[in-house]
C-alpha positions as CSV (number, residue, x, y, z in Angstrom):
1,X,87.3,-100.8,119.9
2,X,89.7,-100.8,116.6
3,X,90.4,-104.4,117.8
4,X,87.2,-105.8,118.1
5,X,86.0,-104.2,114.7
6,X,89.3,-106.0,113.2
7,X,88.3,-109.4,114.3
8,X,84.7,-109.2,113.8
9,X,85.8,-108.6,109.9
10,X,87.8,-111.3,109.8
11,X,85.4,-113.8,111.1
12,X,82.7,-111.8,108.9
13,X,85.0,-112.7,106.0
14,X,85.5,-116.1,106.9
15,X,81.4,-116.9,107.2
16,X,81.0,-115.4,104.1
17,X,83.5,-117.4,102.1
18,X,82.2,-120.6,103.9
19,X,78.0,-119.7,103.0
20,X,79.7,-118.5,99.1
21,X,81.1,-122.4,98.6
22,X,78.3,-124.1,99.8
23,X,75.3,-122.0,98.3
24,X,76.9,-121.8,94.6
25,X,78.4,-124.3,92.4
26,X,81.1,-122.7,89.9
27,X,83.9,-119.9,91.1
28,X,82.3,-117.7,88.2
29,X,78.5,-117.3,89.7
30,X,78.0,-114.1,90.0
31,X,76.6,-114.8,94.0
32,X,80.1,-116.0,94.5
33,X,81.9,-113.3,92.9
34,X,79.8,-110.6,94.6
35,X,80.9,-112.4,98.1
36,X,84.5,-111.8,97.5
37,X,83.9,-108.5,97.0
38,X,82.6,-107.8,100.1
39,X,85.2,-110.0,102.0
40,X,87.9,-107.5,100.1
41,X,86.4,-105.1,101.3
42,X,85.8,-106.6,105.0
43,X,89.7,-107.2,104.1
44,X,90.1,-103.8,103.6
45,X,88.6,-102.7,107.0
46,X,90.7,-105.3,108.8
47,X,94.2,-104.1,107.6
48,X,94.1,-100.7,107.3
49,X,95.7,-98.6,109.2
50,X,94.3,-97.4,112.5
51,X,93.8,-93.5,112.8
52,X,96.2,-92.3,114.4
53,X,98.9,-94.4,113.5
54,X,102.2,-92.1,112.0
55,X,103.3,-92.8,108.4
56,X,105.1,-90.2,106.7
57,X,103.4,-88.3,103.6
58,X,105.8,-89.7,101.3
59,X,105.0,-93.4,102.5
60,X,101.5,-93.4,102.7
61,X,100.4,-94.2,98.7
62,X,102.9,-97.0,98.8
63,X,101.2,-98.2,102.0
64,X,97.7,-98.2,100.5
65,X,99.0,-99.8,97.4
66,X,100.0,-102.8,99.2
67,X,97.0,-103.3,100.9
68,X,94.8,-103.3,97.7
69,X,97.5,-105.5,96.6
70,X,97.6,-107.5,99.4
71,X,93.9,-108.1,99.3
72,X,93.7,-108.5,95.7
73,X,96.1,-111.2,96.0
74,X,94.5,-112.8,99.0
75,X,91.1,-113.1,96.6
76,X,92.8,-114.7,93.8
77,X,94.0,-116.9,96.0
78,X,90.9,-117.9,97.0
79,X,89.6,-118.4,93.2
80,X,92.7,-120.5,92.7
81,X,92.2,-123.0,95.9
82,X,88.6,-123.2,95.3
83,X,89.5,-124.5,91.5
84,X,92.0,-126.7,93.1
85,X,90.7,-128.3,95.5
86,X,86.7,-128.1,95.4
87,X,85.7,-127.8,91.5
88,X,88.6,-129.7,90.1
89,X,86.1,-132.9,88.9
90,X,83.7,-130.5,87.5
91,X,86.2,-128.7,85.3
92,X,87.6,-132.0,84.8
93,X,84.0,-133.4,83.5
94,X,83.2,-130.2,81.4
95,X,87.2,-129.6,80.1
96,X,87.3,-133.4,79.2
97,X,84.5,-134.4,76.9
98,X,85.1,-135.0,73.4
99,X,81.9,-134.8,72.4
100,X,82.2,-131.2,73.2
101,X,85.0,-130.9,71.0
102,X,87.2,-130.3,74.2
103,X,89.5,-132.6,75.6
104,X,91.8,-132.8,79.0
105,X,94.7,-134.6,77.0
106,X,96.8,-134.8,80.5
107,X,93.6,-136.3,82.4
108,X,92.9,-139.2,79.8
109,X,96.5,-140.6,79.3
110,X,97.0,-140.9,82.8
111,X,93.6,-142.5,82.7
112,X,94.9,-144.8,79.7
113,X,98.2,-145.9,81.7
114,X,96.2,-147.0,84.7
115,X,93.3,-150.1,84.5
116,X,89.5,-148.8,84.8
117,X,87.2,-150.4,87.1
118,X,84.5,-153.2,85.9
119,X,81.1,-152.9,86.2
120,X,79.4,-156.1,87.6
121,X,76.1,-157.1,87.9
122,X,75.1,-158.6,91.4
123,X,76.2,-161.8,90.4
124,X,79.6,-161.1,90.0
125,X,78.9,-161.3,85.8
126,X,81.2,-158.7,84.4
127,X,79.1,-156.3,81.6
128,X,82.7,-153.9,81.5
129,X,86.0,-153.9,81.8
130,X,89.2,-152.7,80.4
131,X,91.3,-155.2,77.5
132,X,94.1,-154.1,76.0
133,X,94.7,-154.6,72.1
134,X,98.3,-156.0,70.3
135,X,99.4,-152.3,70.2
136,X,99.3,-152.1,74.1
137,X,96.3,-149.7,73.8
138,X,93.8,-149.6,76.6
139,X,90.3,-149.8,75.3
140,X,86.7,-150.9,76.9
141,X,84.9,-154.0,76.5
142,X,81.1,-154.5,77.4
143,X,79.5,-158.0,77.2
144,X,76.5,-159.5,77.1
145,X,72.7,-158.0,76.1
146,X,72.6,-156.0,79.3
147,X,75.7,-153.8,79.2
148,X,73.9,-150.9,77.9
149,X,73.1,-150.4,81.5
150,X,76.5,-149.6,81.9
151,X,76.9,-146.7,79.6
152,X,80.0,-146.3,77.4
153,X,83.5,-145.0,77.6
154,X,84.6,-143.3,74.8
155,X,87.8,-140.8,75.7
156,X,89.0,-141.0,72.2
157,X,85.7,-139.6,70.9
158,X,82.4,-139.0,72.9
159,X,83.4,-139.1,76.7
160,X,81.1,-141.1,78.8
161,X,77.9,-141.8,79.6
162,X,75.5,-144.0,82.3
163,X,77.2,-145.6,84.7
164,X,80.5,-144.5,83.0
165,X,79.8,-141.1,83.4
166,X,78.0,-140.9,87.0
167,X,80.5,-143.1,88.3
168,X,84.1,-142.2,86.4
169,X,86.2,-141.3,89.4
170,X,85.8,-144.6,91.0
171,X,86.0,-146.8,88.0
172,X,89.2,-144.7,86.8
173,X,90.7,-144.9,90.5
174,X,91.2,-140.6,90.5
175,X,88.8,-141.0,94.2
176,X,91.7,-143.1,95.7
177,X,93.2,-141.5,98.4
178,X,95.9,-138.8,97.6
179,X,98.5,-141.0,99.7
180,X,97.3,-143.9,97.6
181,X,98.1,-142.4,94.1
182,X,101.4,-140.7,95.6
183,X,102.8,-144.4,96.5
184,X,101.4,-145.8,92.9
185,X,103.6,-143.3,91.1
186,X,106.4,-142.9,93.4
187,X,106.8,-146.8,93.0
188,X,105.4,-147.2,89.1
189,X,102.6,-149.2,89.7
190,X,99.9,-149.5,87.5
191,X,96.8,-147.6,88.8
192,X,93.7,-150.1,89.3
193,X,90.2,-148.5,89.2
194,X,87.7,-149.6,91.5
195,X,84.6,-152.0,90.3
196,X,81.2,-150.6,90.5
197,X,78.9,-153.3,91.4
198,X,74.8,-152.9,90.4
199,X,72.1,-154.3,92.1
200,X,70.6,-155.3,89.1
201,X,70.2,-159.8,88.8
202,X,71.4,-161.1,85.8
203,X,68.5,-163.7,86.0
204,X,65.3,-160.9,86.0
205,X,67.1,-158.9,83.5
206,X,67.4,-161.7,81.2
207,X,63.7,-161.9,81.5
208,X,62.7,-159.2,81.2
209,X,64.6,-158.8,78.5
210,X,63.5,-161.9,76.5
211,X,60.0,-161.4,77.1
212,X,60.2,-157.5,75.6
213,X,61.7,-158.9,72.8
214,X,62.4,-156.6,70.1
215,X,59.0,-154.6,71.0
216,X,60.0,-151.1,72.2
217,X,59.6,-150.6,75.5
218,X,60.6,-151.0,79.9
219,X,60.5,-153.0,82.5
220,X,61.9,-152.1,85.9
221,X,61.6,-154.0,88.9
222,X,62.3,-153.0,91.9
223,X,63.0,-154.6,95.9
224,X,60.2,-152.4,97.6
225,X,61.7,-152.6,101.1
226,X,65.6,-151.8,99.9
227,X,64.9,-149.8,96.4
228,X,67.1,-151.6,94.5
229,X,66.4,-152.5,91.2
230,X,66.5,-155.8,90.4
231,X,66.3,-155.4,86.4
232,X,66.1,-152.4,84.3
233,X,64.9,-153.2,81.1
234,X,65.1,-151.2,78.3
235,X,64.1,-151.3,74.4
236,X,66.0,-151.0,71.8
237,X,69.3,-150.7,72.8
238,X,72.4,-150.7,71.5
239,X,76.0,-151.9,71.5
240,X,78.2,-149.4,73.7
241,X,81.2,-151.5,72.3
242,X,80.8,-149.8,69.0
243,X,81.1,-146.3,70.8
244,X,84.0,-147.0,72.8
245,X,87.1,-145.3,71.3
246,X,90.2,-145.4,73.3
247,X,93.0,-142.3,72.3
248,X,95.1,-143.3,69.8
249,X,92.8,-145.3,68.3
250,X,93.3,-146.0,64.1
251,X,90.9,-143.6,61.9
252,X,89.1,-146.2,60.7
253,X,87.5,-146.7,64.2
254,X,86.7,-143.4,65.0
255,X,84.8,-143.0,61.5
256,X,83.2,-146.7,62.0
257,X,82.2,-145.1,65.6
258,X,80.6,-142.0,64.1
259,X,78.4,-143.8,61.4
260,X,77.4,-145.7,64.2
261,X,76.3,-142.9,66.5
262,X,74.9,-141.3,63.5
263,X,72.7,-144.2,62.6
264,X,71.6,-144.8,66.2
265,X,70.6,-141.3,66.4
266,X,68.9,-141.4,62.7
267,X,66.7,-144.6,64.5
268,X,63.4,-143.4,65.0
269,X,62.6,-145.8,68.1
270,X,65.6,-144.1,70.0
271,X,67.7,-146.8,71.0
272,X,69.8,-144.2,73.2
273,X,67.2,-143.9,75.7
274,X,66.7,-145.4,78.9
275,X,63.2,-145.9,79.1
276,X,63.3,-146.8,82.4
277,X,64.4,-143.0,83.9
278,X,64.2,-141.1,80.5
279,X,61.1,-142.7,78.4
280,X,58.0,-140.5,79.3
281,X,55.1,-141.9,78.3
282,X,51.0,-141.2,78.4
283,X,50.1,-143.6,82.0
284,X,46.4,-144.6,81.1
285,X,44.7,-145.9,83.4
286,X,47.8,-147.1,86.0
287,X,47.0,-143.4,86.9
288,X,43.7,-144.2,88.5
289,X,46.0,-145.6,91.2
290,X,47.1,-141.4,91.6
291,X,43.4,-140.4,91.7
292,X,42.2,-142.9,94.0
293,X,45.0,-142.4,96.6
294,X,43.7,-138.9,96.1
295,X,40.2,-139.5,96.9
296,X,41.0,-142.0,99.7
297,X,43.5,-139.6,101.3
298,X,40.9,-136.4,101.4
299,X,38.1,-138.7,102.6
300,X,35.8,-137.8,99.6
301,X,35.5,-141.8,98.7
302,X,36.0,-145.0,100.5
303,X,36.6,-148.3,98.5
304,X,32.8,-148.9,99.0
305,X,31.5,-145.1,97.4
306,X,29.2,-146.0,94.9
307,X,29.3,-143.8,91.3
308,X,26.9,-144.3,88.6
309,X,28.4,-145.1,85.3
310,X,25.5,-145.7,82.2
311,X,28.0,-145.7,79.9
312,X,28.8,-142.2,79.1
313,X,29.3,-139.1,80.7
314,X,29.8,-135.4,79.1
315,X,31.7,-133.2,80.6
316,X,31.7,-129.7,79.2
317,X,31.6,-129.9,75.3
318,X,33.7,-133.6,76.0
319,X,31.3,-137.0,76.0
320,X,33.3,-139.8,77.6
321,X,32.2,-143.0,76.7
322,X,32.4,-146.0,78.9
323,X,34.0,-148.8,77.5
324,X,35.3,-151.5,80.0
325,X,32.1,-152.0,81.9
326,X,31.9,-155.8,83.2
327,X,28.1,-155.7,82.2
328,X,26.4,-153.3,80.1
329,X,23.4,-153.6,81.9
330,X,25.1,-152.4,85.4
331,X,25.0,-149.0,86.3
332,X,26.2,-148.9,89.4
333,X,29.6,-149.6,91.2
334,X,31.8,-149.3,93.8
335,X,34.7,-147.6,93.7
336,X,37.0,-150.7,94.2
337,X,34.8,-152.2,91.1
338,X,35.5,-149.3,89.0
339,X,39.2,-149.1,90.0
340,X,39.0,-153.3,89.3
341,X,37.1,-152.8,85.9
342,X,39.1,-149.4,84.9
343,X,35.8,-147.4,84.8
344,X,36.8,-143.7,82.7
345,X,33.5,-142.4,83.8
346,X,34.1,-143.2,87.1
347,X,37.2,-142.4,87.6
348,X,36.5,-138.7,85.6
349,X,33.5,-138.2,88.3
350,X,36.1,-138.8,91.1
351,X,38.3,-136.2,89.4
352,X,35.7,-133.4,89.7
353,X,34.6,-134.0,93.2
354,X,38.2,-133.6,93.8
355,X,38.7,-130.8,91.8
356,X,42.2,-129.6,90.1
357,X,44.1,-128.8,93.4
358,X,44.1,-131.7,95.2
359,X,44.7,-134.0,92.2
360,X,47.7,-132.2,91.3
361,X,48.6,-132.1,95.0
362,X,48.6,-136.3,95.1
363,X,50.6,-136.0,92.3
364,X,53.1,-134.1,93.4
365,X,53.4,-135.9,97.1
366,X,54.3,-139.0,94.6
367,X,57.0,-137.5,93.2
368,X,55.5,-135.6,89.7
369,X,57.2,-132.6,88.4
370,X,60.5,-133.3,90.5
371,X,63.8,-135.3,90.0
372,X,63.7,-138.8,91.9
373,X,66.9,-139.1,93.6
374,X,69.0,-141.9,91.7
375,X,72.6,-143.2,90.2
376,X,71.4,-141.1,87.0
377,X,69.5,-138.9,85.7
378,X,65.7,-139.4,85.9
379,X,63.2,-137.3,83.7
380,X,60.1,-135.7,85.8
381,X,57.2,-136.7,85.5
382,X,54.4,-134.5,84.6
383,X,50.6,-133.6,85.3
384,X,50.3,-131.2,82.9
385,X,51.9,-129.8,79.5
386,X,50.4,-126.3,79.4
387,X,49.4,-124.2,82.5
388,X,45.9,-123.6,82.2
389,X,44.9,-127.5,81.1
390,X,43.6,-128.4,84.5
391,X,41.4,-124.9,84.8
392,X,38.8,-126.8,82.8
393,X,36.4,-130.0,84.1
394,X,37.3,-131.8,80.7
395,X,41.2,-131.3,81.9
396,X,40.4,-132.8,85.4
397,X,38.1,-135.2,84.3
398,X,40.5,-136.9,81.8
399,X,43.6,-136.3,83.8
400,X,41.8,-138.2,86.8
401,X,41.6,-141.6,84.3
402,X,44.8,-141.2,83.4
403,X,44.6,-139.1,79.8
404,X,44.8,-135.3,79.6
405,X,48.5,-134.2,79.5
406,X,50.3,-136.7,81.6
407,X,53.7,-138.1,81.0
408,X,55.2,-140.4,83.5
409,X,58.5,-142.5,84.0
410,X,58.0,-146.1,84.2
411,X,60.7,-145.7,87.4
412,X,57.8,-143.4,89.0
413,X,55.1,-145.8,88.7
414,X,57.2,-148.6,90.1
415,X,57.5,-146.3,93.3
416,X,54.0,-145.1,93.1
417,X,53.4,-149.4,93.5
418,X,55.9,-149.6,96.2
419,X,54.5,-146.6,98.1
420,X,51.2,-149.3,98.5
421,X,53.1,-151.6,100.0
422,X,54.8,-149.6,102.3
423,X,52.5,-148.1,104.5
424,X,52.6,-144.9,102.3
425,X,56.3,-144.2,101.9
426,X,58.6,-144.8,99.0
427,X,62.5,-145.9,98.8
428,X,65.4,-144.1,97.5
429,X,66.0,-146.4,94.3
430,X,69.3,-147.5,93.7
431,X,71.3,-149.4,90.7
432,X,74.5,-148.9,92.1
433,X,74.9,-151.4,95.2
434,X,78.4,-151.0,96.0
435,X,82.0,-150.1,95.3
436,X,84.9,-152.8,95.8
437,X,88.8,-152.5,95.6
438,X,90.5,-154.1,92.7
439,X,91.3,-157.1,95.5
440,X,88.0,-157.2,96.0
441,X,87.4,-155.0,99.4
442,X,84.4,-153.3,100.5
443,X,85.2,-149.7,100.0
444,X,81.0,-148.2,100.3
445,X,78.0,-150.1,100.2
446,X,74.3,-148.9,99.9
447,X,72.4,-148.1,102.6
448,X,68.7,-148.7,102.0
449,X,66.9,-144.9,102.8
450,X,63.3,-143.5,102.7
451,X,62.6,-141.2,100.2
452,X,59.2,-139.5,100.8
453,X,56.0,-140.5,102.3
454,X,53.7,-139.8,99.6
455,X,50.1,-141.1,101.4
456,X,48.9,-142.2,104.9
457,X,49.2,-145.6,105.7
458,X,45.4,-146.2,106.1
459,X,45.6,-144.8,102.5
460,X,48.1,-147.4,101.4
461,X,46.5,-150.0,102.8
462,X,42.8,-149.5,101.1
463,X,45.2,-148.9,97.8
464,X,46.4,-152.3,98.9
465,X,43.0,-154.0,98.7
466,X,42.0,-151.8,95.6
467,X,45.2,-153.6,93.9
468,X,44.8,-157.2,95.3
469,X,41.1,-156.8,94.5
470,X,42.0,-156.2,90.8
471,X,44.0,-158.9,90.6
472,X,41.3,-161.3,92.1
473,X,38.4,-160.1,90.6
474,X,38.9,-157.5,88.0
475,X,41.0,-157.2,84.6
476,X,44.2,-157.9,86.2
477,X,43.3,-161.2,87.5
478,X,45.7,-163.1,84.6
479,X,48.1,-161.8,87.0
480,X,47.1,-164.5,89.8
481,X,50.4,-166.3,91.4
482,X,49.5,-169.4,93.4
483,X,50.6,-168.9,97.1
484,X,51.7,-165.3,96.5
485,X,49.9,-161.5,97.2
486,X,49.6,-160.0,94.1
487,X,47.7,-156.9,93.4
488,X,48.3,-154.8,90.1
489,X,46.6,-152.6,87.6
490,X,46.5,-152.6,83.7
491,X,46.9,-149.8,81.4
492,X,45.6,-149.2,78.0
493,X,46.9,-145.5,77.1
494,X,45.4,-143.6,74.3
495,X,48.3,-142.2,72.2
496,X,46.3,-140.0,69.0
497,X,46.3,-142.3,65.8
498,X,48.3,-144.9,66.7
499,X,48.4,-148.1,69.0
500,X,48.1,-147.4,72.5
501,X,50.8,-148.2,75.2
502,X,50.7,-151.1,77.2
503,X,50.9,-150.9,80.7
504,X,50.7,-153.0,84.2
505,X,51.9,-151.9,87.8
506,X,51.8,-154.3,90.3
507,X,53.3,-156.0,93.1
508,X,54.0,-159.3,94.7
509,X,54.4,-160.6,98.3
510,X,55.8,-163.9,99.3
511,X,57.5,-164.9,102.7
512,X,58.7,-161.3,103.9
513,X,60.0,-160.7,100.0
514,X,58.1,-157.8,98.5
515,X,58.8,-156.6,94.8
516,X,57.2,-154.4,92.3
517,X,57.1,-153.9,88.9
518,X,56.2,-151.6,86.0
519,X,56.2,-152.9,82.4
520,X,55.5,-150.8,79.6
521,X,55.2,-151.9,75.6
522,X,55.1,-148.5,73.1
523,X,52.1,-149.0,71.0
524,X,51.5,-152.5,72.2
525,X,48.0,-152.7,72.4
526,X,46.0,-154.0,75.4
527,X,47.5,-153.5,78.9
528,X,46.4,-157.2,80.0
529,X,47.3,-158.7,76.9
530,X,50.7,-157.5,76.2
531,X,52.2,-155.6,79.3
532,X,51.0,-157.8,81.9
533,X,52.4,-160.7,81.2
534,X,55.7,-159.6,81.2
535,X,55.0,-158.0,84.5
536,X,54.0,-161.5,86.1
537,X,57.1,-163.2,84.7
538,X,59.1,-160.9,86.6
539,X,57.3,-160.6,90.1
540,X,57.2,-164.6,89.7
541,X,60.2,-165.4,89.1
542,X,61.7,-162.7,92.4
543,X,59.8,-163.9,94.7
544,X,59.6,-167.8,94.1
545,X,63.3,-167.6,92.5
546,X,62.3,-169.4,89.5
């Protein structure tokens, strides 16, 4: 029996310490450290001595002195592999970034005696690499107007960020095989870092970013079948060349970096941002595309539901005022008319048949308040600001036209579009396409994955004709390309005082190629005027490859 209760604390033990590494993330959370406590003490049961078993008086202290020892040792051991050999890159990433005021000397001079990895768009054009300067000092190079999208690398100074950052143990070479980097230093041969290659065409970013201009603003488009982005636009940006600050580097460049940061960050547009993933913005009416899936999906509406709109509609102590009806002598209209002609008052009586709940559930089976799963960090978008907003009919009402307290991404619209043209389900975007060997090898390439459904196909494809139909017949129609499906929606998005955002979702089908596309313009004025044609530009020229 003393046997069996042995083992069973052993293999107690060992379940424990396997759960405690996969259910916490740092060797100091207290879940984890509460876990080796118990597995001391399931230690303890395991190796003490069985009753009965003959030690003299004299012995015994010493006896129970090496256990505790014995287990106490065991658990440090424990702390010290886990640090070795499963948290090493996050101490790495936290004990080496300068902009901390923290840096892993060791970890960036081997860095600096080896070559980083480029980043390459799809094309093969280069937007990093490594160069080396007439004191044999390793430094970073970025070139051309899109190597923002890269990031910087700063180890001298700020650490990394972007691309950089997500993807430093590839580019640096430290996720080579430990045989590899044995045989590189036994023989003295220059570690090579790997090259990241993005999915992003150096044609539709160009584009994109010509047409935006110096306007602030972004554009992403994306391949709705695969979820790669095909450009990621952002405005303004700025020149990661001027952060990069190798060690060793004279003072003069590490001041001349500093003012640099320090007016970027002084820059009122925020030029840091990626607007893309990090921009959160009022949606206007793009949202309507939200409520109507909504009312499609619970069965309340149809495309043919008719709603009377006479031009204004109170709500509470609110008066919405209709201003984008077709003919002010109409007072009637479908709901494909009203989602065509962006009817507020329509879309604010869908809203309240709907009621709070199942609004905010739509939004959430889109992907609102949650992280979308991509190479970096995307910002959440969100239905509301405060808790109680959507407890009143005014909340609702504006929420469902795309007003109220909503902030979205323009990444999460994009996939709200491509959702439409899949049958109801959206990708798992992707910027990063593939790594490659410094020889030029495969090493991982991106497979294409689902990420959610977020509506029923029936409700995807009446979402479909709502889109094409505002493109044929309703405010979007300057969004007509000859021989290709295009459906889309404009957005005009009250912002308080100042100009409103421009928006436009849409999408465009040709020959088996489907893309999508969100543009947005900060302060820009009319969604059709501004946002949309930049938005046709870029479904255009991905599906006719001109």
């Amino acid at each position: 029996m003393r046997g069996v209760l042995q083992v069973a604390a052993i293999l107690a033990s060992i379940l424990i310490i396997v759960y405690g590494v996969l259910i916490t993330e740092d060797r100091a959370d207290p879940r984890w450290l509460g876990m080796l406590v118990v597995v001391g003490g399931l230690w303890g049961i395991a190796l003490w001595p069985r009753r009965g078993y003959q030690l003299a008086r004299s012995v015994r202290p010493l006896v129970h002195l090496a256990l505790v020892l014995a287990v106490g040792f065991g658990l440090v051991t424990i702390q010290v592999l886990r640090a070795q050999l499963l948290d090493r890159d996050r101490i790495f990433a936290r004990a080496s970034d300068p902009a901390a005021g923290v840096v892993d000397l060791r970890r960036y001079i081997a860095e600096r005696q080896g070559e980083r990895g480029r980043i390459l768009l799809s094309d093969g054009t280069v937007i990093a690499r490594d160069g080396t300067d007439g004191r044999g000092i390793r430094y970073r190079v970025y070139e051309g107007p899109s190597s923002y999208i890269a990031g910087y690398y700063s180890p001298g100074l700020y650490g990394a960020a972007g691309i950089e950052r997500a993807f430093d143990r590839e580019l640096s070479g430290s996720s080579t095989s430990g045989w590899n980097a044995w045989l590189d230093g036994i023989l003295h041969r220059t570690r090579r870092g790997n090259d990241v290659v993005l999915s992003v065409d150096p044609r539709l970013q160009e584009l994109g970013q010509t047409m935006l201009g110096e306007r602030a603003g972004a554009a992403v488009l994306l391949d709705a079948d695969s979820g790669a982005v095909l450009a990621f636009v952002s405005s303004p940006t700025f020149d990661p060349n001027q952060l990069s600050v190798p060690l060793g580097a004279p003072a003069e460049n590490v001041e001349r970096a500093r003012a640099y940061l320090e007016m970027l960050q002084k820059d009122g547009r925020g030029p840091l941002l990626l607007r893309p993933i990090q921009g959160l913005y009022v949606p206007g009416s793009i949202f309507k595309t939200v409520t109507a899936a909504a009312a499609l999906q619970s069965g309340i509406a149809t495309p043919t539901s008719v709603y009377r709109d006479d031009g204004a509609l109170a709500v509470d102590s609110r008066v919405i005022i209709e201003q984008n009806r077709p003919d002010p002598t109409r007072v009637s209209f479908t709901l494909q008319e009203a989602y065509g002609y962006s009817l507020n008052v329509v879309f604010a009586q869908v809203g309240l048949e709907l009621g709070a709940q199942r609004l905010e559930e739509m939004a959430r089976a889109v992907g609102f308040e949650e992280r979308i799963p991509f190479d970096l960090p995307v910002a959440p978008s969100q239905i509301a600001q405060t808790p109680d907003f959507l407890t009143s009919r005014a909340g609702i009402a504006e929420t469902a036209f795309g007003q109220g307290q909503l902030l979205v991404t323009p990444l999460q619209m994009a996939l709200l579009t491509a959702a439409v043209v899949r049958d109801g389900t959206m990708p798992e975007p992707y910027l990063v396409r593939e790594i490659r060997s410094p020889d030029g090898g495969l090493i991982w390439s991106r497979q294409p994955k689902e990420w959610r459904r977020a509506f029923s196909g029936e409700t995807a494809a009446a979402l479909c004709d709502l889109m094409v139909w505002s493109v044929e017949h309703g405010y979007a129609r300057p969004a007509r390309i000859d021989g290709v499906t295009v459906g889309g929606k404009t957005g005009t998005a009250e912002v308080g005082d100042r100009a409103p955002h421009a928006w436009f979702i849409g999408f465009a089908e040709r020959a088996g190629k489907r893309v999508v596309v969100a543009v947005v313009v900060e302060h820009g004025g009319s969604g059709v005027q501004v946002a949309l044609p930049i938005g046709r530009a870029l479904l255009e020229a991905a599906v006719q490859g001109s």
